[in-house]
C-alpha positions as a Markdown table, in Angstrom:
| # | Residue | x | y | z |
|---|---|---|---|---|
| 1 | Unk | 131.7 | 100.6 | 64.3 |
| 2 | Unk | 130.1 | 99.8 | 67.5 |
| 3 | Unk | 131.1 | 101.8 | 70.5 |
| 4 | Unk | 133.2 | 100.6 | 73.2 |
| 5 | Unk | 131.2 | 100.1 | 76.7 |
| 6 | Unk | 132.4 | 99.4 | 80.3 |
| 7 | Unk | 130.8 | 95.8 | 81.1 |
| 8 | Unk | 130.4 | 95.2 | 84.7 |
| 9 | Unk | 131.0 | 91.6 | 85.6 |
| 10 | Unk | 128.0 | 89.2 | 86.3 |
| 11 | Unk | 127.1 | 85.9 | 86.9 |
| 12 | Unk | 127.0 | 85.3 | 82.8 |
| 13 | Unk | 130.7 | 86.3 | 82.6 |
| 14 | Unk | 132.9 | 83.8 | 81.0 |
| 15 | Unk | 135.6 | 83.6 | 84.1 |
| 16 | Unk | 132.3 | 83.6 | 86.2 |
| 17 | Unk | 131.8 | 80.4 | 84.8 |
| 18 | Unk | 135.0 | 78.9 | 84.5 |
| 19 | Unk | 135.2 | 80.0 | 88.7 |
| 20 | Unk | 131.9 | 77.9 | 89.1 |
| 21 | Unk | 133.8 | 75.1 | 87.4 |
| 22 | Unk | 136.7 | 75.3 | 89.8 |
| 23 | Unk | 134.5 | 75.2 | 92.6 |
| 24 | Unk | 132.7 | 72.4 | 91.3 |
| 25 | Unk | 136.1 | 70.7 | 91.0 |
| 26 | Unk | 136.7 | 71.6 | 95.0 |
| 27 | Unk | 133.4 | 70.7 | 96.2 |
| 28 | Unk | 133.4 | 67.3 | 94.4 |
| 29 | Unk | 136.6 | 66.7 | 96.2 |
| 30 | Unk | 135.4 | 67.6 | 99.4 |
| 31 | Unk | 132.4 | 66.1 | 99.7 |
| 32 | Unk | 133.7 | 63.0 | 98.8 |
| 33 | Unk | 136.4 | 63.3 | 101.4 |
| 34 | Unk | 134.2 | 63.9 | 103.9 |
| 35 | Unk | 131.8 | 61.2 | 102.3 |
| 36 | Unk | 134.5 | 58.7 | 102.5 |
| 37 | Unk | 136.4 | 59.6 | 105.9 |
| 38 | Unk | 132.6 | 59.7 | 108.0 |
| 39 | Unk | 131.3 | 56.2 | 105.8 |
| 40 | Unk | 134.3 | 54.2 | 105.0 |
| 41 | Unk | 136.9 | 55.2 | 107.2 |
| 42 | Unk | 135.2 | 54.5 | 110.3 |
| 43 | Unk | 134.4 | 51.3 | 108.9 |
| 44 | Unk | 137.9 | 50.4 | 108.1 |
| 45 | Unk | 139.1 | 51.8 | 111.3 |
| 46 | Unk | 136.6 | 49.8 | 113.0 |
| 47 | Unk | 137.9 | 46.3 | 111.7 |
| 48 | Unk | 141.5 | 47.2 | 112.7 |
| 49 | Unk | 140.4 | 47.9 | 116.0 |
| 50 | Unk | 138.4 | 44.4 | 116.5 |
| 51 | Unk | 141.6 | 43.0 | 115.7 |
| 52 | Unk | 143.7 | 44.0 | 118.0 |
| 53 | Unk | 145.3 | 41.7 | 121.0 |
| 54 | Unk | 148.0 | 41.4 | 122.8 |
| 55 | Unk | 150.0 | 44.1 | 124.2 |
| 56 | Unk | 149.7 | 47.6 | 124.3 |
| 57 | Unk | 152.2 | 48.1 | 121.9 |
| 58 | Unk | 150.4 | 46.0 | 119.4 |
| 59 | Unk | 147.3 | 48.0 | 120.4 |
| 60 | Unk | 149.2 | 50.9 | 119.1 |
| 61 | Unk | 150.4 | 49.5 | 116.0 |
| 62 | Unk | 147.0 | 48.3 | 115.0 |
| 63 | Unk | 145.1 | 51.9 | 115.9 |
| 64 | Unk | 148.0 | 53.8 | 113.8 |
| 65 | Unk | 147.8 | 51.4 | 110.6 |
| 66 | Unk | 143.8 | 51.6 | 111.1 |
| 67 | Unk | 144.5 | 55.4 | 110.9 |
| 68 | Unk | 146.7 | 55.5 | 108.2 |
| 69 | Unk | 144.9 | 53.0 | 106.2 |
| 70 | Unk | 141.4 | 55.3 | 106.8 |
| 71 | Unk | 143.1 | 58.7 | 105.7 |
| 72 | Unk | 145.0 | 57.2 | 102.6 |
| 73 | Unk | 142.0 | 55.6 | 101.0 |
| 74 | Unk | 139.7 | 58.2 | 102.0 |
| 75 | Unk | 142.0 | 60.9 | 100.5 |
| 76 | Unk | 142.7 | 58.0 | 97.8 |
| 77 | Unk | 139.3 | 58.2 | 96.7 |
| 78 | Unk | 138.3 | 61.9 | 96.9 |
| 79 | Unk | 141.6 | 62.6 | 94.7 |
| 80 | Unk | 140.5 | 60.3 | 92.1 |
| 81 | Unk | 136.6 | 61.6 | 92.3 |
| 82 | Unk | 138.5 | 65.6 | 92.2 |
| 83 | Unk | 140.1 | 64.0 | 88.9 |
| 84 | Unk | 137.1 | 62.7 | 87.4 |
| 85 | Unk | 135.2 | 65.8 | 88.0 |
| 86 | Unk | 137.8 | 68.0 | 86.6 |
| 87 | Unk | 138.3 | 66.2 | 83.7 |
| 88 | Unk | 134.4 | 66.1 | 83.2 |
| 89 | Unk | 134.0 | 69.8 | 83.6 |
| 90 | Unk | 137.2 | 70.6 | 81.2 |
| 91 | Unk | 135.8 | 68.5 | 79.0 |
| 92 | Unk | 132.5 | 70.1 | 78.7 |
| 93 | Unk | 134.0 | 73.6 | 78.6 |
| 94 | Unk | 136.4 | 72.7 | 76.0 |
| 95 | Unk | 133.9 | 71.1 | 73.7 |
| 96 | Unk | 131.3 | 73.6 | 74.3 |
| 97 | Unk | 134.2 | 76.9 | 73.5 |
| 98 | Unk | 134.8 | 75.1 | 70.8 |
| 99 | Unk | 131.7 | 74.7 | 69.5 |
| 100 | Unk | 130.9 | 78.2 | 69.8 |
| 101 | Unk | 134.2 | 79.3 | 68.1 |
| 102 | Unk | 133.4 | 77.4 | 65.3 |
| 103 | Unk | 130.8 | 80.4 | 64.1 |
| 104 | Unk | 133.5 | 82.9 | 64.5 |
| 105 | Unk | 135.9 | 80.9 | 62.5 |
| 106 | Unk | 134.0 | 80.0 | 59.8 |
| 107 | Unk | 132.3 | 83.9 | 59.6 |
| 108 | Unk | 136.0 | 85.4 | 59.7 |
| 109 | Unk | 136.7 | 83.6 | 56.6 |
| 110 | Unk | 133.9 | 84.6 | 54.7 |
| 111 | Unk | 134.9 | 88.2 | 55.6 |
| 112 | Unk | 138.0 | 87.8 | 54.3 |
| 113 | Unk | 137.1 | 86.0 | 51.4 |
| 114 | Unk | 135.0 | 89.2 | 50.8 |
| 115 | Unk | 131.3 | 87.7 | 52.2 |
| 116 | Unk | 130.4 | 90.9 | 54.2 |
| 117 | Unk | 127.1 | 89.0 | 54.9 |
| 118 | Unk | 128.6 | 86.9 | 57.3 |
| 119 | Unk | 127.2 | 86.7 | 60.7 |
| 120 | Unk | 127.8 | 85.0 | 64.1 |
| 121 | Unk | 124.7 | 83.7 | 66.1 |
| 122 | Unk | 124.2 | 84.3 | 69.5 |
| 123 | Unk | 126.6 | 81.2 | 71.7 |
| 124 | Unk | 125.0 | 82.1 | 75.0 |
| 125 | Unk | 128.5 | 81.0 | 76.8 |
| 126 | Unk | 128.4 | 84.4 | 78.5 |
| 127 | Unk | 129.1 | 88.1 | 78.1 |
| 128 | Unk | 132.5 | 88.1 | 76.9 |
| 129 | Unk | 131.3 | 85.6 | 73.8 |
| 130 | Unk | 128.4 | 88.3 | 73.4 |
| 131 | Unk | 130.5 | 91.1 | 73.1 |
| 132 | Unk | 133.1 | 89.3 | 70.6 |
| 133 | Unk | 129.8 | 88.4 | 68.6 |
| 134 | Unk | 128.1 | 92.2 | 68.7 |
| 135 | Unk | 131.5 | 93.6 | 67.5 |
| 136 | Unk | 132.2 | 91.1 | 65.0 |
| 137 | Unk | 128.4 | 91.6 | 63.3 |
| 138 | Unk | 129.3 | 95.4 | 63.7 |
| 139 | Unk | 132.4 | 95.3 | 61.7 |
| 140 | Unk | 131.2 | 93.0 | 59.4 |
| 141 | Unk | 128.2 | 95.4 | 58.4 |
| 142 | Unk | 130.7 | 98.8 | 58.2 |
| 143 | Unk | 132.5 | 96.7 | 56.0 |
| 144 | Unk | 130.2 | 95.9 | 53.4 |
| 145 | Unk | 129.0 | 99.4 | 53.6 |
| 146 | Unk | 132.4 | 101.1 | 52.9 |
| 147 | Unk | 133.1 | 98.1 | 50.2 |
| 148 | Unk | 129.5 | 98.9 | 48.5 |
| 149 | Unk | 130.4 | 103.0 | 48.7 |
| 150 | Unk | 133.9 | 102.3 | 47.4 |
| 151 | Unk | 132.4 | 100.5 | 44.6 |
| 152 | Unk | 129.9 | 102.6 | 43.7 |
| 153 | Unk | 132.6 | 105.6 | 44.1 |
| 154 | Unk | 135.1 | 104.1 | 41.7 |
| 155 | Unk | 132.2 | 103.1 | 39.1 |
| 156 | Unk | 131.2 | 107.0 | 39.4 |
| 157 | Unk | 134.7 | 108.5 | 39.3 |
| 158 | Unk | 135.1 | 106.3 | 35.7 |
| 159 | Unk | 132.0 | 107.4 | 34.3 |
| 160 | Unk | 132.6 | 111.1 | 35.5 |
| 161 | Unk | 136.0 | 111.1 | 34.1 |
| 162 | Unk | 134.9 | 109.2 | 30.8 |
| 163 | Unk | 133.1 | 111.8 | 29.5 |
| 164 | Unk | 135.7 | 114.3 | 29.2 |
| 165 | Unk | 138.5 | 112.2 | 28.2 |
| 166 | Unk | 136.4 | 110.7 | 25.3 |
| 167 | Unk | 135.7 | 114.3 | 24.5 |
| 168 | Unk | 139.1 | 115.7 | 24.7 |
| 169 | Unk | 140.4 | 112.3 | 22.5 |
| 170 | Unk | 137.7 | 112.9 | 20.2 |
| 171 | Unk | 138.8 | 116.7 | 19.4 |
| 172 | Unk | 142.3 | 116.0 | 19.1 |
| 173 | Unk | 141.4 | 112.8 | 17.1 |
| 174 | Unk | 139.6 | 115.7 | 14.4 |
| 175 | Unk | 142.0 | 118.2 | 14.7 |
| 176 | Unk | 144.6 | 115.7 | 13.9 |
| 177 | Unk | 142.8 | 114.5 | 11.2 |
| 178 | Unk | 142.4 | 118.4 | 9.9 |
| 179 | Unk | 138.1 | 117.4 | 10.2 |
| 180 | Unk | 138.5 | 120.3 | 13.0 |
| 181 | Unk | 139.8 | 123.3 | 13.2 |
| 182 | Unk | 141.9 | 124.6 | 16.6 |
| 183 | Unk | 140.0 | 127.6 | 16.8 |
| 184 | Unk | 139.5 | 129.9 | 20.0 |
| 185 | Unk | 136.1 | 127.9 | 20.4 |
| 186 | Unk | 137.4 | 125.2 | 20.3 |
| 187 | Unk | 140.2 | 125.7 | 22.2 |
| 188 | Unk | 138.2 | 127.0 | 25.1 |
| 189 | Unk | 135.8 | 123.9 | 25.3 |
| 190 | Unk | 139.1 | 121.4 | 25.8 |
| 191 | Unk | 140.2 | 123.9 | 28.1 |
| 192 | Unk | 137.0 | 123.6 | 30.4 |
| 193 | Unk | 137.3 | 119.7 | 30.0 |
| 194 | Unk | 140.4 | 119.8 | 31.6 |
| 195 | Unk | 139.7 | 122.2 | 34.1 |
| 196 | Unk | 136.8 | 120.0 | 35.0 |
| 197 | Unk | 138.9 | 117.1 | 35.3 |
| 198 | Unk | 141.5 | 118.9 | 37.3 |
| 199 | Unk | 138.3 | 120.3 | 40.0 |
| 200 | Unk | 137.2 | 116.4 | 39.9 |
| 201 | Unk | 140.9 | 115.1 | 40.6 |
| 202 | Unk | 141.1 | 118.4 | 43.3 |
| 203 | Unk | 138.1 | 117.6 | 44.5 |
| 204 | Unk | 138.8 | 113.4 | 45.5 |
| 205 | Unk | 141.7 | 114.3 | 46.7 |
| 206 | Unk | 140.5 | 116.8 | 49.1 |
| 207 | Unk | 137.6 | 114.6 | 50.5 |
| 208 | Unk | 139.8 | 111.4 | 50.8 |
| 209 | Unk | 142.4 | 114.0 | 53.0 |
| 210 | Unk | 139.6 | 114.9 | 55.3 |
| 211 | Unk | 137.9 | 111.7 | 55.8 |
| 212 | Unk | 141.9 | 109.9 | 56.8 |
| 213 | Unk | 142.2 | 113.2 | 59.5 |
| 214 | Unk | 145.1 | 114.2 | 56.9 |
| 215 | Unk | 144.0 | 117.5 | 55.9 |
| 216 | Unk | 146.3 | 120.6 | 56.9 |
| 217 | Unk | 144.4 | 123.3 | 58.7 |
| 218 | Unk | 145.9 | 126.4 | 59.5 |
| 219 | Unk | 143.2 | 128.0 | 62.3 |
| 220 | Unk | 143.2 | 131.0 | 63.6 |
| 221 | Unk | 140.2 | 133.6 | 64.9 |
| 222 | Unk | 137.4 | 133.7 | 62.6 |
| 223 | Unk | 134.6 | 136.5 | 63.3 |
| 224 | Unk | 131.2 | 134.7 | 61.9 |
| 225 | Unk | 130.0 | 137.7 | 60.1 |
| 226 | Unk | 133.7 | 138.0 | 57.7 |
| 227 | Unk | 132.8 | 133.8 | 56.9 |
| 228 | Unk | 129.6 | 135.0 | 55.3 |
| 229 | Unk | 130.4 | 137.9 | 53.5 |
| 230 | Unk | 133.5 | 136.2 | 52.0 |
| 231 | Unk | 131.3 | 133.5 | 51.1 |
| 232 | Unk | 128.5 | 136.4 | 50.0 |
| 233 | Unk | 130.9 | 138.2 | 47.8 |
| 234 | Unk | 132.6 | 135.2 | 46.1 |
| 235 | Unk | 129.2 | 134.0 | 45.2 |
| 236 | Unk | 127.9 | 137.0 | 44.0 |
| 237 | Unk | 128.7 | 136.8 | 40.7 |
| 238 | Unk | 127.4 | 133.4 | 40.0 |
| 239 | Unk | 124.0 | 134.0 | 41.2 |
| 240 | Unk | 124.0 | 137.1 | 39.1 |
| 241 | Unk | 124.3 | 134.9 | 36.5 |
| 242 | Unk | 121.6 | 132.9 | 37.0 |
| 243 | Unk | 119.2 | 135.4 | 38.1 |
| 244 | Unk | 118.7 | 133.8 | 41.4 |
| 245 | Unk | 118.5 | 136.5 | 44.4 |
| 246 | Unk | 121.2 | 135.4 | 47.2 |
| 247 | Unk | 120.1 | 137.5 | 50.2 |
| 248 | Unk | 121.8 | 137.4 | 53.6 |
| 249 | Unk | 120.3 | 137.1 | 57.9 |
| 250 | Unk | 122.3 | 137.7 | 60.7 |
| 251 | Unk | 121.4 | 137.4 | 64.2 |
| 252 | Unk | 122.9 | 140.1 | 67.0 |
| 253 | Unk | 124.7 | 137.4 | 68.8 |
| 254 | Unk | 126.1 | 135.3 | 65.4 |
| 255 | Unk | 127.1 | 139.1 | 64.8 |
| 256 | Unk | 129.6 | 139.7 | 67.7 |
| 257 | Unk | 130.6 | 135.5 | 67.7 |
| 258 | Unk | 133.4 | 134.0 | 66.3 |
| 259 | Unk | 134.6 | 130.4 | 65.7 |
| 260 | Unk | 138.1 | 128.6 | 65.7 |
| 261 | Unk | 139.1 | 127.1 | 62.1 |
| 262 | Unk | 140.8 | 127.6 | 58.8 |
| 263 | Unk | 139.0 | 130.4 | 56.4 |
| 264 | Unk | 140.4 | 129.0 | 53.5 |
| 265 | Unk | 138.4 | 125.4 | 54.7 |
| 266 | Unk | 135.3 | 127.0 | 55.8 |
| 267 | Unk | 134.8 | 129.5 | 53.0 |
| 268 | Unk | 135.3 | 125.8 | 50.5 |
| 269 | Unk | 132.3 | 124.4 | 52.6 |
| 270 | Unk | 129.9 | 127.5 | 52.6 |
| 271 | Unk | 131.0 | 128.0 | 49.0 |
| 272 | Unk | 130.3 | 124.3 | 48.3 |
| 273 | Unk | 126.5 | 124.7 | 50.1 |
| 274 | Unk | 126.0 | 128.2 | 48.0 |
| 275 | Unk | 127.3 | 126.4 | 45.1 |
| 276 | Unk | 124.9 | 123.6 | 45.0 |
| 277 | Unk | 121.8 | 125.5 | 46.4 |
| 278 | Unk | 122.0 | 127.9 | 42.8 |
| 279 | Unk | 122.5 | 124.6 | 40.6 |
| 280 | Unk | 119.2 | 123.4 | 42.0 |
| 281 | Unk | 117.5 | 126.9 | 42.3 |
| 282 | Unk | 114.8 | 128.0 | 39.1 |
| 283 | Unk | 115.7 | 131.4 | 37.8 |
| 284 | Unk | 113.9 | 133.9 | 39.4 |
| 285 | Unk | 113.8 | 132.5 | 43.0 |
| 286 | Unk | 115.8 | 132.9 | 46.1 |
| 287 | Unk | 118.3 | 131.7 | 48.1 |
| 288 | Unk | 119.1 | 132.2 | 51.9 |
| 289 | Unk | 122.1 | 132.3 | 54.2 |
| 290 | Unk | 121.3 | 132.6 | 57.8 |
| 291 | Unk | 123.5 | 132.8 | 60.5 |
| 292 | Unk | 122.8 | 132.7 | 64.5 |
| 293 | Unk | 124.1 | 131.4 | 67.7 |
| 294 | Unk | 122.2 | 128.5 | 68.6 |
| 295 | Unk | 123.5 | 126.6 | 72.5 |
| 296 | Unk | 127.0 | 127.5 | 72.1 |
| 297 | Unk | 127.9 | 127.1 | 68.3 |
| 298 | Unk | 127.5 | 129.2 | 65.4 |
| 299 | Unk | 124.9 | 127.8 | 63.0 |
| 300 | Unk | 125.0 | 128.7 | 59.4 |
| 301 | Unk | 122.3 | 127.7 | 57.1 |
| 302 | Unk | 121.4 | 127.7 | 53.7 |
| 303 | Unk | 118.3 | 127.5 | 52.3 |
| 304 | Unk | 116.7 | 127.3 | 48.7 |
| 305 | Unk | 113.6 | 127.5 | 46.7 |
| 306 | Unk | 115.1 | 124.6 | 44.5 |
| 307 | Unk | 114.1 | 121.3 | 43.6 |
| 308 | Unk | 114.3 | 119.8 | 47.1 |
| 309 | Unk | 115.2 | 116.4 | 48.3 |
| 310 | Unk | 113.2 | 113.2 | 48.6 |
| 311 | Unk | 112.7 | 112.1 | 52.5 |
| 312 | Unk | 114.5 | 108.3 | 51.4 |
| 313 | Unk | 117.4 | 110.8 | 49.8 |
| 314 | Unk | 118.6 | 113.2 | 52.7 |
| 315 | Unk | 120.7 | 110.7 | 54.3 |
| 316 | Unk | 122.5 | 109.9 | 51.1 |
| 317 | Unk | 123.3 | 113.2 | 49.6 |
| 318 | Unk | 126.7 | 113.9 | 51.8 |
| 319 | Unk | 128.1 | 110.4 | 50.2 |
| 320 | Unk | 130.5 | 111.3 | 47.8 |
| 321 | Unk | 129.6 | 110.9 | 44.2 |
| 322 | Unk | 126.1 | 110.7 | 45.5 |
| 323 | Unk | 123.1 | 112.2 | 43.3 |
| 324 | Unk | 119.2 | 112.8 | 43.8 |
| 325 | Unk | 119.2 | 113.3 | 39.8 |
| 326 | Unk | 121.9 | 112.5 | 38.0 |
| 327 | Unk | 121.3 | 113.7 | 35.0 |
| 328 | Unk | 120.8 | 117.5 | 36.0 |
| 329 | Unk | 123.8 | 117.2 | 38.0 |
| 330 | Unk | 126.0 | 116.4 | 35.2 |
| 331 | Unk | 124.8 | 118.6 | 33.3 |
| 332 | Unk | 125.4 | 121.6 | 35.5 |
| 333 | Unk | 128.7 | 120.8 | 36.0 |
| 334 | Unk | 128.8 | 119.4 | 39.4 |
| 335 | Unk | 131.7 | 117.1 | 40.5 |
| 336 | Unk | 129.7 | 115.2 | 42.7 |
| 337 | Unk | 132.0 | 115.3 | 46.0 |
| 338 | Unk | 130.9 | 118.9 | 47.0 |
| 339 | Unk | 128.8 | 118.0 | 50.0 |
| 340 | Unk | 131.1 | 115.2 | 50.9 |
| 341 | Unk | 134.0 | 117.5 | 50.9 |
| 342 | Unk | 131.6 | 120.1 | 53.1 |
| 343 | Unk | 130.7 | 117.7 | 55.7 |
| 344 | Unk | 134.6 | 116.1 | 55.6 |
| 345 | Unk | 136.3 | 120.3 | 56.5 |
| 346 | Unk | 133.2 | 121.3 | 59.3 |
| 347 | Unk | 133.6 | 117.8 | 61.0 |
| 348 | Unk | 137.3 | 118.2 | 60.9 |
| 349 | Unk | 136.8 | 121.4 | 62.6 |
| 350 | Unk | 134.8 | 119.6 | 65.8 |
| 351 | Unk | 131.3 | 120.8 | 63.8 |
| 352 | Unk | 128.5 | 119.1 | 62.5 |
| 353 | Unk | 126.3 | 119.7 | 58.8 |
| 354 | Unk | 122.7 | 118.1 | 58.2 |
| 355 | Unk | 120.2 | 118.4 | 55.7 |
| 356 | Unk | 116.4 | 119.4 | 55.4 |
| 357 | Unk | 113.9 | 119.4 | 53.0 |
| 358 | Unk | 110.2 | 119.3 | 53.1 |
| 359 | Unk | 110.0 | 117.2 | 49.7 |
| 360 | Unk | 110.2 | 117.2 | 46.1 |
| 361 | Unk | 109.7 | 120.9 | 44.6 |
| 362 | Unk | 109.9 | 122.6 | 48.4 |
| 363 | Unk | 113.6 | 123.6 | 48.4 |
| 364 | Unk | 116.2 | 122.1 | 50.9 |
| 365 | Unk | 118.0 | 123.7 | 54.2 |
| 366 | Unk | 121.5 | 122.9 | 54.7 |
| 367 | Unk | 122.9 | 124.1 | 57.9 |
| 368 | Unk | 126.5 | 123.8 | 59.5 |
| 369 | Unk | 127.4 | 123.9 | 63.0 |
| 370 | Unk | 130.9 | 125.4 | 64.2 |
| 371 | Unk | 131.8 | 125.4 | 68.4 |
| 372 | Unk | 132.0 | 129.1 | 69.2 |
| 373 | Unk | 135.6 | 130.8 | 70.2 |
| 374 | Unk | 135.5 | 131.7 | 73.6 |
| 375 | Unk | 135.9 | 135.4 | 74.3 |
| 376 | Unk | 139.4 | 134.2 | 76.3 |
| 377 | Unk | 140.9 | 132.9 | 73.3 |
């Protein structure tokens, strides 16, 4: 959604103009007042006046009913031309207000009839009218884009959960059927279909927590260097495995800094990064965690000699279920939520994570941003 901004009255204001109305209304009303009392009333007054005879009583009779007779059809007249005008200029407000909230109306329907396409034009009845327009496009477009990830998410979730269920169903159908045997092999390959559904269901879970602000954090002092050598250590073995070299920089100050936040959180999101970096690292090659103080936060980064990431693709790959090849992702066992769930724990924790790459075949950087503890705390 749009941000919210302070909008200083103007002349294009909505109660500006409806004020200019009024005033029209009052002006009107005056002028013909005075138009009447300075061209009619002395005219009136006038004839009364050549009429008069007789005493000086009748004198005064005739000069009071020429003045009453002047004032009540002068103000007579300027009443009626006030009401005329008023009634003109509501009429033209009302008609053109309701002109322009005919877009509105007809746009809010289609958005809840699911037409996230909708869009009110521009009214030009003043700034208020623009705001209510710029907001309404603004919502209208965050709404389509969370409808078109939260279909794309659920059509991704079935498919990543299809192929283990049809794989668990087809086992048990076989062993049932005495076709298979429940050997130890066997055995162990349901077991990692399970597993794999219970780190996909983990894994959901977990990034739906973070992005609703629901997830528990328990914070507490965290020393920079201890993050990375947990992280280091836990991923040790997997690299090992894949003969990918996982070596480790360290400034002076990103030694001595520390940051504010759960370790349990922060170790998932630099175990997520290390995690993904040696699925799309060759054998042979290297991978890079760096750590330094950079304007008052601790940045950790990692970087790869891996497959990189396509320039159209680094703004997609923190969207959950999101995948620059699909294929090799599934078949290194990824869930498809680990970035997601990275970028969901460091902004929880007041941080920020982005991602670099120089292209296809050039490796990618992926570096996290934490604030820094102050030394008070």
């Amino acid at each position: 959604m749009s941000k919210s901004r302070t909008r200083v009255p103007g002349p294009r204001d909505l109660s500006a103009r409806l004020l200019g109305a009024i005033l029209v209304v009052v002006l009107v009303g005056v002028a013909t007042a005075w138009v009447v009392v300075a061209g009619i009333g002395p005219a009136i007054f006038h004839v009364h006046m050549m009429g008069m005879g007789g005493s000086g009583a009748d004198s005064t009779v005739h000069a009071e009913e020429a003045f009453r007779t002047a004032s009540m059809l002068s103000l007579a007249v300027a009443l009626f031309a006030a009401l005329a005008a008023s009634v003109g200029v509501s009429l033209f407000l009302s008609r053109r207000i309701t002109r322009s909230l005919a877009p509105v109306t007809e746009a809010a329907g289609r958005v809840a009839d699911g037409d996230y396409t909708a869009r009110i034009p521009a009214v030009g009845l003043g700034s208020e009218f623009d705001d209510l327009t710029s907001a309404f496009n603004s919502m209208a477009t965050d709404l389509g884009r969370i409808e078109a990830t939260r279909t794309r998410m659920l059509g991704d979730l079935a498919h990543e959960m299809r192929t283990p269920i049809t794989t668990i169903g087809a086992y048990l159908e076989a062993i049932a059927d005495g076709v298979q045997e429940a050997d130890p092999a066997t055995l162990t390959m349901l077991g990692d279909q399970v597993t794999r559904l219970a780190r996909l269901s983990e894994d959901v879970a977990i990034v739906t927590t973070a992005e609703e602000g629901r997830l528990t954090m328990h914070r507490r002092r965290l020393p920079v260097a201890q993050v990375v050598a947990d992280a280091v250590a836990q991923a040790t073995a997997q690299y090992a495995a894949q003969n990918v070299t996982l070596t480790v920089t360290m400034s002076a100050d990103a030694r001595a800094a520390a940051v504010s936040g759960d370790s349990d959180r922060i170790g998932q999101v630099l175990t997520n990064l290390l995690d993904n970096a040696v699925r799309h690292t060759p054998p042979g090659r290297e991978v890079e965690i760096s750590a330094a103080v950079v304007g008052g936060r601790a940045a950790i980064a990692v970087s790869d000699e891996g497959d990189g990431i396509p320039h159209d693709h680094i703004s997609h790959v923190f969207e959950r279920f999101y995948r620059v090849d699909a294929s090799r992702d599934r078949a290194h066992g990824g869930s498809g939520v680990g970035l997601a769930i990275a970028k969901s724990i460091t902004e929880a924790h007041g941080g920020s994570i982005r991602a670099e790459s120089a292209g296809v075949g050039r490796g990618a950087t992926f570096t996290v941003e934490f604030p820094l503890l102050s030394d008070s705390h």
